[in-house]
C-alpha positions in Angstrom: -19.9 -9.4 -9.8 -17.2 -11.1 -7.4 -18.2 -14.3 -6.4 -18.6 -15.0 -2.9 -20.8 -15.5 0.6 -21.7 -12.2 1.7 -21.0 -11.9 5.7 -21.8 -9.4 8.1 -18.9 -9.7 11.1 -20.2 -6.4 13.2 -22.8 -4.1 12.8 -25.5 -1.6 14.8 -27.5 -0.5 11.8 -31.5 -0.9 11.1 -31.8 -4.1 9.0 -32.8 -1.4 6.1 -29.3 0.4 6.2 -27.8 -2.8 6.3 -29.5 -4.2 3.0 -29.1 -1.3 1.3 -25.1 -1.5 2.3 -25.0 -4.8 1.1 -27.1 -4.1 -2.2 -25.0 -0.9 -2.5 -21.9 -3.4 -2.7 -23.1 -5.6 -4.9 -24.3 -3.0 -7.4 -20.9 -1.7 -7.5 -19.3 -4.7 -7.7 -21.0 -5.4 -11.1 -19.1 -2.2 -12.3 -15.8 -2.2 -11.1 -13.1 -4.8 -10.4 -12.5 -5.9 -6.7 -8.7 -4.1 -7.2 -10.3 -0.7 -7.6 -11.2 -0.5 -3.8 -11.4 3.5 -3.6 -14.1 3.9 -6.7 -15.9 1.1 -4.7 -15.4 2.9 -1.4 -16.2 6.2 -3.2 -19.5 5.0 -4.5 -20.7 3.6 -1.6 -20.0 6.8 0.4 -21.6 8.9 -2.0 -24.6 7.1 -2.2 -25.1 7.1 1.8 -24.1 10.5 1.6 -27.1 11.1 -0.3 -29.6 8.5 1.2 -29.0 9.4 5.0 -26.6 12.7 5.2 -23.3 13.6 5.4 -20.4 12.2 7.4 -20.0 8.6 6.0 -17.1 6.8 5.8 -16.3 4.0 3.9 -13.0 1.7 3.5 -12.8 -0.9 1.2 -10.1 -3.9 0.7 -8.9 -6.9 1.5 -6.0 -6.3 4.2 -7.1 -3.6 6.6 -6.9 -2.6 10.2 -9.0 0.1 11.6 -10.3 1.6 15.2 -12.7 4.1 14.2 -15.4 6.5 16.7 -19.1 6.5 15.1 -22.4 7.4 15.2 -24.8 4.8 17.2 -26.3 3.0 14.4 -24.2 4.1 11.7 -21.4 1.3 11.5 -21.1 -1.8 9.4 -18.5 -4.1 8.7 -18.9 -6.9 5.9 -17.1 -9.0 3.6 -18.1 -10.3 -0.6 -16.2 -12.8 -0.7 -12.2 -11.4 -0.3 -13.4 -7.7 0.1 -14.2 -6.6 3.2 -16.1 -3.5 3.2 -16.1 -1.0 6.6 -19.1 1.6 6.1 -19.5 4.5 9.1 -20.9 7.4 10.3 -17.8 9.3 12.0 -18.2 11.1 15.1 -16.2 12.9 17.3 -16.3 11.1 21.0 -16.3 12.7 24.1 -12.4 10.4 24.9 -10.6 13.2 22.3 -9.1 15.5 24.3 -7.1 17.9 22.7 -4.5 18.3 25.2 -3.3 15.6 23.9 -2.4 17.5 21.0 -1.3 20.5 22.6 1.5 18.4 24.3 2.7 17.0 20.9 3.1 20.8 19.5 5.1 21.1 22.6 7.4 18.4 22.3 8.3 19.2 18.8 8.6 23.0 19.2 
C-alpha cells in the first residue's frame, strides 16, 4: 500500500461514505501501483456505483485541477500520501443554461 497520512481537505458526506471512501482507497491501493490512477479511479467508482447508485465520479492523481457541480452529500476530496483522490456524485445545477451553448453553435456556424 502507498505509504502516507491519509487527509481529508473537503468533504459533505456522512462519516460512513467517508470511511468507506477512504477504505475503498486503501484496498485498492494494496492492488495497484499509485501510477495507474484510472484502474484506481475506476475501482473506486464502480464500487460506489454499486454501494449507493449511479452517477459517481471519481478522479485520481497527483496534479489535478477541477470545479465540478454535485449532489449535496455526495463530494469528497482526500489525499494517501501523494495521491489525491476526488470522489462525486455529478449533478446538473440549475447555473447551466444552455443558451450558452446555443451561442457557441452560432459563433462557429
Amino acid at each position: 500500500m502507498l505509504e502516507g497520512k491519509v487527509v481529508i481537505g473537503e468533504t459533505d458526506m456522512l462519516q460512513t461514505m467517508q470511511h468507506d471512501a477512504l477504505d475503498l482507497a486503501k484496498k485498492v491501493l494494496d492492488f495497484f501501483d499509485v501510477t495507474e490512477a484510472t484502474e484506481i479511479a475506476r475501482f473506486i467508482k464502480k464500487e460506489f456505483d454499486g454501494a449507493y447508485g449511479p452517477g459517481w465520479q471519481c478522479i485520481v492523481g497527483t496534479d489535478f485541477g477541477s470545479f465540478v457541480t454535485h449532489c449535496s452529500g455526495c463530494f469528497i476530496y482526500f489525499c494517501i500520501g501523494i495521491l489525491a483522490i476526488l470522489l462525486f456524485r455529478g449533478s446538473a445545477g440549475p447555473e447551466v443554461e444552455t443558451s450558452h451553448f446555443a451561442a457557441l453553435e452560432t459563433v462557429k456556424a
